[in-house]
Jmol script that loads the backbone (N, CA, C; Angstrom):
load data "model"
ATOM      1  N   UNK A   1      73.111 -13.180 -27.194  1.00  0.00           N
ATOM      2  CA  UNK A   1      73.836 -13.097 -25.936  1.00  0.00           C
ATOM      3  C   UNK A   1      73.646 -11.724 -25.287  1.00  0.00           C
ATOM      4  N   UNK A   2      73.263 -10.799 -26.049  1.00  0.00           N
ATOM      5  CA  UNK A   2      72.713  -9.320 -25.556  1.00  0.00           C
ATOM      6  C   UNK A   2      71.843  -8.931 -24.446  1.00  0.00           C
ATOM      7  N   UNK A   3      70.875  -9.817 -24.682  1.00  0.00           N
ATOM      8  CA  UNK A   3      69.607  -9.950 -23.885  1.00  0.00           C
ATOM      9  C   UNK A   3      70.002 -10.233 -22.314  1.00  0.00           C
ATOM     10  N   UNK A   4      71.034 -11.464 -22.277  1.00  0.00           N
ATOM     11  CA  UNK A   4      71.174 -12.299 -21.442  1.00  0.00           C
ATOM     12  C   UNK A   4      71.821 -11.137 -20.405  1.00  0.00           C
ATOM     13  N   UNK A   5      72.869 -10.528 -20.932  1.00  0.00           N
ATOM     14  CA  UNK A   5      73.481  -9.644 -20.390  1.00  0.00           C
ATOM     15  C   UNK A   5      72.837  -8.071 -19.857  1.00  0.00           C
ATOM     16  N   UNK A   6      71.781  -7.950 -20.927  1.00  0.00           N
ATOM     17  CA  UNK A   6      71.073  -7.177 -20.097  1.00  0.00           C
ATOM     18  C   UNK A   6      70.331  -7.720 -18.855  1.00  0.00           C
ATOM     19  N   UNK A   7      69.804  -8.936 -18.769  1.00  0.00           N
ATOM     20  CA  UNK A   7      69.249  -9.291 -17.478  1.00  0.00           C
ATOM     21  C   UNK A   7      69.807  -9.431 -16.407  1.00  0.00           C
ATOM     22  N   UNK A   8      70.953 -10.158 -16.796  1.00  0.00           N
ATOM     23  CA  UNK A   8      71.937 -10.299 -15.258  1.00  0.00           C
ATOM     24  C   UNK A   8      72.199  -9.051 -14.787  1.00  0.00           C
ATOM     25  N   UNK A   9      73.260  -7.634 -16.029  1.00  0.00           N
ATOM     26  CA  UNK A   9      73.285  -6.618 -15.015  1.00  0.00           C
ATOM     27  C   UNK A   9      72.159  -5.907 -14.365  1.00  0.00           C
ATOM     28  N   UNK A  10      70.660  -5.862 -15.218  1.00  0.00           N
ATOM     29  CA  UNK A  10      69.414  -5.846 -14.774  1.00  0.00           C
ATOM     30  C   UNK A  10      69.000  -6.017 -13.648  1.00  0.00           C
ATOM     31  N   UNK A  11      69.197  -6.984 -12.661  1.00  0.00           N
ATOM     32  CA  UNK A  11      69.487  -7.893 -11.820  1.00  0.00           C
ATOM     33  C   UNK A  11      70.164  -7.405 -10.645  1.00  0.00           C
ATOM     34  N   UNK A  12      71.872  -7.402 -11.098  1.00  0.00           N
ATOM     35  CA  UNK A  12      72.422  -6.673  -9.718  1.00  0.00           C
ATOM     36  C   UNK A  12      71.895  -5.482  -9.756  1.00  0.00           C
ATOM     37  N   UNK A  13      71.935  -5.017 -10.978  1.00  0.00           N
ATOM     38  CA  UNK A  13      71.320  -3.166  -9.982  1.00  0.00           C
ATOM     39  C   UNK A  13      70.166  -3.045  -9.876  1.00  0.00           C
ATOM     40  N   UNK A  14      69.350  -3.576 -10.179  1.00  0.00           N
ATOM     41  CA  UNK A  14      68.330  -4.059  -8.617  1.00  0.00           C
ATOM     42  C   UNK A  14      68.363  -4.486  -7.580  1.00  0.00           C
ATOM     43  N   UNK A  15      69.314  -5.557  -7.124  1.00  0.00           N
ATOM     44  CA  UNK A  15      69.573  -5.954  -5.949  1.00  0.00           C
ATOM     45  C   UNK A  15      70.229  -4.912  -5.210  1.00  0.00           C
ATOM     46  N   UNK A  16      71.443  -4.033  -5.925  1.00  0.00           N
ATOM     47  CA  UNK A  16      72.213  -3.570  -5.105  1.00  0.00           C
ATOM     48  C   UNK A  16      71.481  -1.844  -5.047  1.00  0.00           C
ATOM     49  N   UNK A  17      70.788  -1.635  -5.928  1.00  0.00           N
ATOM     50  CA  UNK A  17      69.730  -0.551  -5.315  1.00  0.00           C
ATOM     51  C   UNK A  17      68.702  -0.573  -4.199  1.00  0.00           C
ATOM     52  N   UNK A  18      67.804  -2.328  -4.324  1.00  0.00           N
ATOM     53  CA  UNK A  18      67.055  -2.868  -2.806  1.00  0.00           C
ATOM     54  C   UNK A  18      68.039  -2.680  -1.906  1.00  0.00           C
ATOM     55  N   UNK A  19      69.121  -3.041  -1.868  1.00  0.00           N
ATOM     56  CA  UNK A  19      70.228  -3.778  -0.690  1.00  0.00           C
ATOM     57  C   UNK A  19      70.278  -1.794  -0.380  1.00  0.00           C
ATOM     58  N   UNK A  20      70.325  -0.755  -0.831  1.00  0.00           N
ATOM     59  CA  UNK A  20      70.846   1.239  -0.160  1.00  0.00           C
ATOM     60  C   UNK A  20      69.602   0.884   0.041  1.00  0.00           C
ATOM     61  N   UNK A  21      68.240   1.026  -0.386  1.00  0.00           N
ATOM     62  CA  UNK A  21      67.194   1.903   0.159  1.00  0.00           C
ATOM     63  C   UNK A  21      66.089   0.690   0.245  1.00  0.00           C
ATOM     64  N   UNK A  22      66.517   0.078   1.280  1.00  0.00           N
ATOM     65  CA  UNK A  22      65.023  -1.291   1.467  1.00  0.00           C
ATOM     66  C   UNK A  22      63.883  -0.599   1.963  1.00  0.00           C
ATOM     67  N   UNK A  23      62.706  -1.208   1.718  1.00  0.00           N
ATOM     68  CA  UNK A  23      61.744  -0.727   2.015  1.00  0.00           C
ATOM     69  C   UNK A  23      60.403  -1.687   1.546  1.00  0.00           C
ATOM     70  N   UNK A  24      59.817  -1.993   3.168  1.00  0.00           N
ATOM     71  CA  UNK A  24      58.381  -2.866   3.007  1.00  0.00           C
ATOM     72  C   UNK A  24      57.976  -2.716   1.720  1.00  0.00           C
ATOM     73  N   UNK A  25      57.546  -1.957   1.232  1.00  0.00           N
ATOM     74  CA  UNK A  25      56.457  -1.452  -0.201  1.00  0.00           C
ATOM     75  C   UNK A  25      57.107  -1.665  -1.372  1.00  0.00           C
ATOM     76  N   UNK A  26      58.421  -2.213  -1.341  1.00  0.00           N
ATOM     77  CA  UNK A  26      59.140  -2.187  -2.543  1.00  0.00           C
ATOM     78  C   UNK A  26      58.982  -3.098  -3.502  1.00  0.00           C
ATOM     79  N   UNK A  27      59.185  -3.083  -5.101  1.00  0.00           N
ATOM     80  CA  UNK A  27      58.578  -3.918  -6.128  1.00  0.00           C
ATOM     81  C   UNK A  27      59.497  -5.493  -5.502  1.00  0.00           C
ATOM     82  N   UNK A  28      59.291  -6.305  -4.926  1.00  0.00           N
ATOM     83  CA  UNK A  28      60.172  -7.486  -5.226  1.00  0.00           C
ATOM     84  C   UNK A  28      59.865  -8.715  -5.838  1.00  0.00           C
ATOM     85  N   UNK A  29      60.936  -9.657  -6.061  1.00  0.00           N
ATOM     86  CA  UNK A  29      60.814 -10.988  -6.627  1.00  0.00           C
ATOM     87  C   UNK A  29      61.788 -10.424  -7.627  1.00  0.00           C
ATOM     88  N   UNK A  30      61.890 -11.343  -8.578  1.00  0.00           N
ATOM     89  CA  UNK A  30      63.516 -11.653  -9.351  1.00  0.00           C
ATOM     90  C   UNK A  30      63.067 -10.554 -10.568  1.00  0.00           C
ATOM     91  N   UNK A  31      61.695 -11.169 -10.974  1.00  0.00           N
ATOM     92  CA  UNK A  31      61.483 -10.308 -12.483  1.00  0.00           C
ATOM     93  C   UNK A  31      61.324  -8.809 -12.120  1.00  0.00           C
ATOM     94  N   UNK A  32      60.653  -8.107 -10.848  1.00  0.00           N
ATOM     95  CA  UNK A  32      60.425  -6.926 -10.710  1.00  0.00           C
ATOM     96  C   UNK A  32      62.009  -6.321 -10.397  1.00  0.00           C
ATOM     97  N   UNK A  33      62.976  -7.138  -9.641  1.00  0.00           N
ATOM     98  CA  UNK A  33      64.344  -6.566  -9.545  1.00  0.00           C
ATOM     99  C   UNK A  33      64.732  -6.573 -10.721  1.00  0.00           C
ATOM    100  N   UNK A  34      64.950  -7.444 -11.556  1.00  0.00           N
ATOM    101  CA  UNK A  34      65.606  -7.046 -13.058  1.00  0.00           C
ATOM    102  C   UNK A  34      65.159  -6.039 -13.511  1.00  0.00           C
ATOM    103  N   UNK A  35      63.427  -5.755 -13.624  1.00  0.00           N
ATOM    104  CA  UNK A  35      62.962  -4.865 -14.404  1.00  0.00           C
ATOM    105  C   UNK A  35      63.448  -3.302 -13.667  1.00  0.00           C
ATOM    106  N   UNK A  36      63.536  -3.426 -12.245  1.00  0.00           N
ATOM    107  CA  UNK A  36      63.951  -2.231 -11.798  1.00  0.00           C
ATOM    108  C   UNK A  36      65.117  -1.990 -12.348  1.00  0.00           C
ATOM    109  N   UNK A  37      66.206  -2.696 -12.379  1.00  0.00           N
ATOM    110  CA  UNK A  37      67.557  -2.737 -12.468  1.00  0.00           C
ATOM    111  C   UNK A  37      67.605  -1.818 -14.100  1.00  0.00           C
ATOM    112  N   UNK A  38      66.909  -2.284 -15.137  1.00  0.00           N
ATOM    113  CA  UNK A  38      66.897  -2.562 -16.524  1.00  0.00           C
ATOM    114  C   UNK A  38      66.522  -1.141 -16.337  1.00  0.00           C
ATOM    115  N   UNK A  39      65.057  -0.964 -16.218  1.00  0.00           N
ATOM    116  CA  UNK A  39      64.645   0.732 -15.886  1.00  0.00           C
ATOM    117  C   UNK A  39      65.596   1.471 -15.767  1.00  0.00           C
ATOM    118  N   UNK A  40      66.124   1.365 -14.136  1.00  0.00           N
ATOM    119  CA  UNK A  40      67.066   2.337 -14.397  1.00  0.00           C
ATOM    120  C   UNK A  40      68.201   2.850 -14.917  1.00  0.00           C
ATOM    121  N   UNK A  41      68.628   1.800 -15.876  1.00  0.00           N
ATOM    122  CA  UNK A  41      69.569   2.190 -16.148  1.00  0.00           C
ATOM    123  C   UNK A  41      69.063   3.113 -17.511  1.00  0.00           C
ATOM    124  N   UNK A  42      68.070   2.375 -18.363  1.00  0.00           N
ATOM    125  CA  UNK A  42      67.578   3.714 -18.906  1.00  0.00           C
ATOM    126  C   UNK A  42      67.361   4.836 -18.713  1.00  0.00           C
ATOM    127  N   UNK A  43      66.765   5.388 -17.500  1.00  0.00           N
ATOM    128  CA  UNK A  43      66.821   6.299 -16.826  1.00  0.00           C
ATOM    129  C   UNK A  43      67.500   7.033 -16.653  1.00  0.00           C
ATOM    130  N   UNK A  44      68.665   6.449 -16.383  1.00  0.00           N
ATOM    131  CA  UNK A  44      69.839   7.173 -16.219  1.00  0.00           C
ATOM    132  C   UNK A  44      70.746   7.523 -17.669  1.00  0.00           C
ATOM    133  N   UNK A  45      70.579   6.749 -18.722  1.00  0.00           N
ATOM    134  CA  UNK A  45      70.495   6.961 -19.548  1.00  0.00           C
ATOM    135  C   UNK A  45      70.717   8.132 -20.212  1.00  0.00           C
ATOM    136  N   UNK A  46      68.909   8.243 -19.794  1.00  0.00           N
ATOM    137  CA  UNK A  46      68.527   9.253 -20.741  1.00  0.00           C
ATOM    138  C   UNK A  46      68.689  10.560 -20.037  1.00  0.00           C
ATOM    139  N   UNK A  47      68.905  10.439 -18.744  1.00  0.00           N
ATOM    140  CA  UNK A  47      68.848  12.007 -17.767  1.00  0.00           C
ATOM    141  C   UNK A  47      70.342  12.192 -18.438  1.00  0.00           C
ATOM    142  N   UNK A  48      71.115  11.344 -18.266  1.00  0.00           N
ATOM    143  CA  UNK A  48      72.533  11.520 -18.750  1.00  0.00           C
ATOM    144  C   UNK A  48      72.914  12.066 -19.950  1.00  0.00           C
ATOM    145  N   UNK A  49      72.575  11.498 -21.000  1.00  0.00           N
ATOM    146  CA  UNK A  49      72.212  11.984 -22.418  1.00  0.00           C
ATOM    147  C   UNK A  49      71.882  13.654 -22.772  1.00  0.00           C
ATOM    148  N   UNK A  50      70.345  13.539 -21.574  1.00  0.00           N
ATOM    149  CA  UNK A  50      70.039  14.886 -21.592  1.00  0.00           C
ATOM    150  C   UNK A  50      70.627  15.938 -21.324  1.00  0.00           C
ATOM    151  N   UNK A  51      71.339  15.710 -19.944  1.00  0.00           N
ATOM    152  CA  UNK A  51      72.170  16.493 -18.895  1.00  0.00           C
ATOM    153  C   UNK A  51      73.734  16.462 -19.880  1.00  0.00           C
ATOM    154  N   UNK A  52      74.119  16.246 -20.781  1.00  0.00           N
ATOM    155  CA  UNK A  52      75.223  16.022 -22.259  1.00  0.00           C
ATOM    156  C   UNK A  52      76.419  15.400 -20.860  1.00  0.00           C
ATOM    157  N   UNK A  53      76.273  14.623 -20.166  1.00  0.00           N
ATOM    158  CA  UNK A  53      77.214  13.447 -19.207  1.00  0.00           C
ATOM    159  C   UNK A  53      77.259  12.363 -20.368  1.00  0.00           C
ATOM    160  N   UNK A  54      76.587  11.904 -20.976  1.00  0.00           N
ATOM    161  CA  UNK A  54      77.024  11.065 -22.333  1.00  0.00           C
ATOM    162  C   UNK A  54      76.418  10.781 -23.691  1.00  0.00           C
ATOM    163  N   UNK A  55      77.408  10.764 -24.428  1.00  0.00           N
ATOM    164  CA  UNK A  55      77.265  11.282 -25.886  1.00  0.00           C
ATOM    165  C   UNK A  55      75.654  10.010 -26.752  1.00  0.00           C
ATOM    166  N   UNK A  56      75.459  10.603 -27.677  1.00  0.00           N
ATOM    167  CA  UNK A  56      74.393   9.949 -27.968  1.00  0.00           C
ATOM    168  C   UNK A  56      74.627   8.236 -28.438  1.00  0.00           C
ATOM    169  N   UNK A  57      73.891   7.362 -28.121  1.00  0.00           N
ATOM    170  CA  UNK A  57      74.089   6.234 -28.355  1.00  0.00           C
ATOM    171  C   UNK A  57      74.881   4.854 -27.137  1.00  0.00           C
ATOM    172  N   UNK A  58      75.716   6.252 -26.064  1.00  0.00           N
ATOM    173  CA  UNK A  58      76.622   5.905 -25.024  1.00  0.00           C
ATOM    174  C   UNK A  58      75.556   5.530 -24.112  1.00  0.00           C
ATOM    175  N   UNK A  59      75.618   4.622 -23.203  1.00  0.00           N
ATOM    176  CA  UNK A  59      74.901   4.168 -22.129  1.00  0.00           C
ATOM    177  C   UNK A  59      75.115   4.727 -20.740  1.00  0.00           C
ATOM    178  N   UNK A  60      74.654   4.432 -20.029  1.00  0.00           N
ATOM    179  CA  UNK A  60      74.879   4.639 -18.475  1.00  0.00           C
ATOM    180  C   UNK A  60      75.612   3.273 -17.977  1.00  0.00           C
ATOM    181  N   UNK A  61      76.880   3.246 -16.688  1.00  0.00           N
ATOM    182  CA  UNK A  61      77.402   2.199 -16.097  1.00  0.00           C
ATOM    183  C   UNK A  61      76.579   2.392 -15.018  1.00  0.00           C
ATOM    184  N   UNK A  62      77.626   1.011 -14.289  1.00  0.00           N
ATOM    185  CA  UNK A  62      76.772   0.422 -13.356  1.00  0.00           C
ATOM    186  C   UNK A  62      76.380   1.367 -12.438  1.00  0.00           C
ATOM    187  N   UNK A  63      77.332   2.500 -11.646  1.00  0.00           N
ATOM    188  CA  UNK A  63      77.075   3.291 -11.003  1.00  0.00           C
ATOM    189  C   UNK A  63      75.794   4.415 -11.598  1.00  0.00           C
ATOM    190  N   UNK A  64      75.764   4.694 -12.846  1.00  0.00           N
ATOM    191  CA  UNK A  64      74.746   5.546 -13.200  1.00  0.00           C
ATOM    192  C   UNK A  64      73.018   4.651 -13.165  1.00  0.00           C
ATOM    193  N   UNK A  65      73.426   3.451 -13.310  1.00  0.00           N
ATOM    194  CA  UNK A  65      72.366   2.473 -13.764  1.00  0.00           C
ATOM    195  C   UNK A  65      71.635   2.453 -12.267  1.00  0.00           C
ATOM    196  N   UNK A  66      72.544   1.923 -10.968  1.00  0.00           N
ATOM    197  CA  UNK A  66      72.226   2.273  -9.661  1.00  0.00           C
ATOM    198  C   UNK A  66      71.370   3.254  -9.353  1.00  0.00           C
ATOM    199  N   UNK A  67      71.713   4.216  -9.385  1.00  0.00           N
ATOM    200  CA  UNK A  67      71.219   5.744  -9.152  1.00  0.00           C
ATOM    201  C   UNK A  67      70.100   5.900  -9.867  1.00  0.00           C
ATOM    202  N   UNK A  68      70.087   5.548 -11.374  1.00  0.00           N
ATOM    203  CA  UNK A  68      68.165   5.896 -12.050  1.00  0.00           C
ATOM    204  C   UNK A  68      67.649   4.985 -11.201  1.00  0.00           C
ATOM    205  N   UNK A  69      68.259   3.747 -10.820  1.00  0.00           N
ATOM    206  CA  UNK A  69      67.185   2.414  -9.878  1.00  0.00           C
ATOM    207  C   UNK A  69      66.755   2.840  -8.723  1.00  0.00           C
ATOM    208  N   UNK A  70      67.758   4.004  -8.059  1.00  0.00           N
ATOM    209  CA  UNK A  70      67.495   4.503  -6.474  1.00  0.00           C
ATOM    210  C   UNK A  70      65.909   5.501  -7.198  1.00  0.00           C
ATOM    211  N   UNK A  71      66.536   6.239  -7.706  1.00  0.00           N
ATOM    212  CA  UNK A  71      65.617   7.196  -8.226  1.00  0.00           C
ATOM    213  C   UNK A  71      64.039   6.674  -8.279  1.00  0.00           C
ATOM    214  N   UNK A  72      63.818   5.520  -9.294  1.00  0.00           N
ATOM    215  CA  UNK A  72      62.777   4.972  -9.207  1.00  0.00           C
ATOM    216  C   UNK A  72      62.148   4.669  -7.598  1.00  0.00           C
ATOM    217  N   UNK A  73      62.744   3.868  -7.232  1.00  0.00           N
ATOM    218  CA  UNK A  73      62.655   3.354  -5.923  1.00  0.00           C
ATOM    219  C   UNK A  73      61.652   4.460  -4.746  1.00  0.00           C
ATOM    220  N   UNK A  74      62.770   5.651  -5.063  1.00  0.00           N
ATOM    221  CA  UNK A  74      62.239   7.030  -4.362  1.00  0.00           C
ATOM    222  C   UNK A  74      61.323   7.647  -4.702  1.00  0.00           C
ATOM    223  N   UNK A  75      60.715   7.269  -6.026  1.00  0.00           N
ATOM    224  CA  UNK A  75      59.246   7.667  -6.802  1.00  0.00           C
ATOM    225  C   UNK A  75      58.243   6.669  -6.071  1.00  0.00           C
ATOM    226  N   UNK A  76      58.918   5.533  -6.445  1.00  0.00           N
ATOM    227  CA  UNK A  76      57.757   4.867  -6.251  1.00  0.00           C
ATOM    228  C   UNK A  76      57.485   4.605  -4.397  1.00  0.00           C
ATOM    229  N   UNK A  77      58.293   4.797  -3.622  1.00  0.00           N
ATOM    230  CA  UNK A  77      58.130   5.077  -2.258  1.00  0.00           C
ATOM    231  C   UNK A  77      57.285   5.959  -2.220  1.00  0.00           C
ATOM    232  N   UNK A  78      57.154   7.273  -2.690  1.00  0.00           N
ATOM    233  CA  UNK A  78      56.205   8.213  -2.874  1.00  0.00           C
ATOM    234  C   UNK A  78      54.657   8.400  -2.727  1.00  0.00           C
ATOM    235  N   UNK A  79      54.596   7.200  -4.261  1.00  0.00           N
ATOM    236  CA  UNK A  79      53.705   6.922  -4.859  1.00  0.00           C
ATOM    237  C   UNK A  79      52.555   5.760  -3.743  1.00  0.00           C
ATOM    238  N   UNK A  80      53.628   4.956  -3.309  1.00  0.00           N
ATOM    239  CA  UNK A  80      53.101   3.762  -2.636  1.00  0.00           C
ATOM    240  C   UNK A  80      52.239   5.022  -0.968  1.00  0.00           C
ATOM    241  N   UNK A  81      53.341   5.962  -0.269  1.00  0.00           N
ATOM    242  CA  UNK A  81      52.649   6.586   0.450  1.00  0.00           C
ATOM    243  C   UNK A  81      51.641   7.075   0.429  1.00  0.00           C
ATOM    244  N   UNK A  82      51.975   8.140  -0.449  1.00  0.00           N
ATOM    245  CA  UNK A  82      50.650   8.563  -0.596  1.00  0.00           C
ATOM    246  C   UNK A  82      49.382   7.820  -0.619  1.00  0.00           C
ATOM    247  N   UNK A  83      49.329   7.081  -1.208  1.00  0.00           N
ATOM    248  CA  UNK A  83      48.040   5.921  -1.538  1.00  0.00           C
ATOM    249  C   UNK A  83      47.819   5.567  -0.057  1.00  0.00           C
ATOM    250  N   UNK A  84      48.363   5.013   0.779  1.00  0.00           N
ATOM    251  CA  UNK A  84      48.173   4.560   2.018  1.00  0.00           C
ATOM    252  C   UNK A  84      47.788   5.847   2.936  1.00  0.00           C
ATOM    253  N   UNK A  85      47.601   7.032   2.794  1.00  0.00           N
ATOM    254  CA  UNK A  85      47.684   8.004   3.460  1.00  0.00           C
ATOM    255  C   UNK A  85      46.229   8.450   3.110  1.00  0.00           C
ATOM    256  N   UNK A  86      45.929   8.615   1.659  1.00  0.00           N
ATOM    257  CA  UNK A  86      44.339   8.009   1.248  1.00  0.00           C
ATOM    258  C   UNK A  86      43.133   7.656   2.020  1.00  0.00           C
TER     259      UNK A  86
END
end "model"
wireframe off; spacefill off
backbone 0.3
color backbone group
C-alpha cells in the first residue's frame, strides 16, 4: 500500500507544481507528473536533511515536496531554453 501512496501524492505535487509555474516545454502526461511530483519531494528531502530542517530518515511534506517540484521545473525550464537558443 506504500507504493500506491507514493504515486497519488506523486501526482498532486505535480499537478499542483504544473498548476504555479505552467509552461509550453514542461514534462507532461500522468507518468512524467507523478515522476515530477515523486522527484521532488526527494529533493526536497534531501536539501532539507542537508540544510538540518529535518532529522535523518524524516521526509519532506507536501509543501516541501511542492517546492523541490517547482525547483525542478525551474531547472528544467532552463535547460529546455537554452537548447532552443542553440
Amino acid at each position: 500500500m506504500g507504493i500506491v501512496w507514493v504515486i497519488i501524492i506523486g501526482f498532486v505535487v505535480g499537478i499542483i507544481a504544473k498548476f504555479i509555474m505552467p509552461g509550453r516545454n514542461e514534462p507532461s502526461g500522468f507518468i512524467l507528473t507523478t515522476i515530477l511530483g515523486i522527484v521532488g519531494a526527494m529533493v526536497a528531502t534531501f536539501l532539507g536533511q542537508a540544510a538540518g530542517w529535518y532529522q535523518p530518515g524524516q521526509s519532506a511534506g507536501l509543501i516541501g515536496a511542492v517546492l523541490g517540484a517547482l525547483l525542478i521545473l525551474a531547472v528544467w525550464g532552463m535547460i529546455v531554453r537554452r537548447r532552443e537558443t542553440v
